[in-house]
C-alpha positions as a Markdown table, in Angstrom:
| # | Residue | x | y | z |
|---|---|---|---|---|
| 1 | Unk | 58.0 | 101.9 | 105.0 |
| 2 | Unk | 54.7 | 104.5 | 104.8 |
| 3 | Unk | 53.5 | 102.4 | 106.9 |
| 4 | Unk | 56.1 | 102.8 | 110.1 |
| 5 | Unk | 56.8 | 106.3 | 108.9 |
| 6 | Unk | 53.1 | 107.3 | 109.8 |
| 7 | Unk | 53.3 | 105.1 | 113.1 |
| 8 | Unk | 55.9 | 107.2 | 113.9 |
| 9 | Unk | 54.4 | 110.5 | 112.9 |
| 10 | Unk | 51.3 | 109.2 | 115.2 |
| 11 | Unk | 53.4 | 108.9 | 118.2 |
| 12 | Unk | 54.8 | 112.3 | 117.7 |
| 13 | Unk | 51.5 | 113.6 | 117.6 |
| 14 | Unk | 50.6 | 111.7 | 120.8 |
| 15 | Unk | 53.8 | 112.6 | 122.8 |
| 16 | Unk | 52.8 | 116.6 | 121.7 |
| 17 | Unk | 49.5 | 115.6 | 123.4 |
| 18 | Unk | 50.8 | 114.2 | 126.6 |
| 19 | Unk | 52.6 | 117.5 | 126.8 |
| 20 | Unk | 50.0 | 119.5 | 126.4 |
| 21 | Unk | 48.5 | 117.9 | 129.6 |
| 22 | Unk | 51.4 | 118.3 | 131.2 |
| 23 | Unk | 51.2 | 121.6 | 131.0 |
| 24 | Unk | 47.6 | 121.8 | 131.6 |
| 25 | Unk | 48.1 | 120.1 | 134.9 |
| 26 | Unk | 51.1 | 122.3 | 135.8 |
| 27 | Unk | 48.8 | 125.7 | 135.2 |
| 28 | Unk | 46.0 | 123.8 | 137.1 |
| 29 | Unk | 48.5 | 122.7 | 139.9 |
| 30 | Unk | 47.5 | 119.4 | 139.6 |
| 31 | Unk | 50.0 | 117.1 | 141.9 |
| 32 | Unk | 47.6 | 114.1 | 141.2 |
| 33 | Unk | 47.0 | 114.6 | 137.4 |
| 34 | Unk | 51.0 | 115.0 | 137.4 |
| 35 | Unk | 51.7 | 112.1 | 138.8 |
| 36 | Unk | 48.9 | 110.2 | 136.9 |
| 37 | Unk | 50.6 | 111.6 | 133.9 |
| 38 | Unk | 54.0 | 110.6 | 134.4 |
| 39 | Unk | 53.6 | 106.8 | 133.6 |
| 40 | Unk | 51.7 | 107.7 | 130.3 |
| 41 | Unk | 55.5 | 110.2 | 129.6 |
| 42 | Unk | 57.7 | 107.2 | 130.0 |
| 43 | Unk | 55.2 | 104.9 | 128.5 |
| 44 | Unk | 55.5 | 107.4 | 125.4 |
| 45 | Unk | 59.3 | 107.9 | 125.2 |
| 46 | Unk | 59.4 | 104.3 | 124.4 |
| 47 | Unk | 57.0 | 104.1 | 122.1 |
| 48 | Unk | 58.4 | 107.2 | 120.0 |
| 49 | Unk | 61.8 | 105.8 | 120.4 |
| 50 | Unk | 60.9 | 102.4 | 118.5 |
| 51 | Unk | 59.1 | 103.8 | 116.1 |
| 52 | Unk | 61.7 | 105.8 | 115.6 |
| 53 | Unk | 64.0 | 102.8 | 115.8 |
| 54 | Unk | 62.4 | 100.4 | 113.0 |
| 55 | Unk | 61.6 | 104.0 | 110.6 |
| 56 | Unk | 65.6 | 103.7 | 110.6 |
| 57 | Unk | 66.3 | 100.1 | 110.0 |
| 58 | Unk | 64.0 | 99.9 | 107.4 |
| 59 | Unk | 65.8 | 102.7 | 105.6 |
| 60 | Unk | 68.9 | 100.7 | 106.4 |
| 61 | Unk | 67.8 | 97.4 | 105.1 |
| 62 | Unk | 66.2 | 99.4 | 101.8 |
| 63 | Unk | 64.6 | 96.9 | 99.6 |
| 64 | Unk | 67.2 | 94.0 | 100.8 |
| 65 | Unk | 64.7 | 90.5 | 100.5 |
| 66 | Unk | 67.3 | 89.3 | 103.1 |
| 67 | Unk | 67.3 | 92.1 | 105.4 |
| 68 | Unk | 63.7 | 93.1 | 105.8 |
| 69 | Unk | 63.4 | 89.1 | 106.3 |
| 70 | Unk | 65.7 | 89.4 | 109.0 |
| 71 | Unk | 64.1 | 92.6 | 110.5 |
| 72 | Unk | 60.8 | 91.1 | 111.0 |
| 73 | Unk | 61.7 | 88.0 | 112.4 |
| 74 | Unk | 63.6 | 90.5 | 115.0 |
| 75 | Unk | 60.6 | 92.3 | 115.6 |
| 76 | Unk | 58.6 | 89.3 | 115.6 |
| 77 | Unk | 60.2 | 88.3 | 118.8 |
| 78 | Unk | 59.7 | 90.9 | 120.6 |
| 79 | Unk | 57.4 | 90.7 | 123.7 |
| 80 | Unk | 54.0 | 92.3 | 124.3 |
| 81 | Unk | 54.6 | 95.0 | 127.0 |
């Protein structure tokens, strides 16, 4: 659970960092950095979001032997983006 909870804190940390370039670019009147940017903001939305995702079913599942097996065989299958 530390684990995913610090995962989770990183991506945080890294979506506060895309925003800071965001607003770099936007002082800067950067179309190109802007646009370069935007991939790297929905890229990061998902990230944060299943991080934030598995933090909660683990908290769910608690110390179920059942349910964490479950949980990683769910998140086993999922697909390298």
């Amino acid at each position: 659970m530390e684990a995913f909870e610090d995962a989770y804190k990183h991506e945080i940390k890294i979506t506060g960092m895309i925003n800071e370039l965001f607003t770099l670019v936007a002082i800067e009147k950067d179309g190109a950095g802007h646009d370069f940017l935007e991939w790297f903001c929905r890229e990061q939305v998902e990230e944060e979001a299943n991080a934030q995702l598995i933090v909660a079913q683990l908290k769910l599942v608690g110390d179920n032997g059942v349910g964490l097996y479950l949980l990683d065989q769910q998140l086993g299958q999922r697909k390298a983006g």
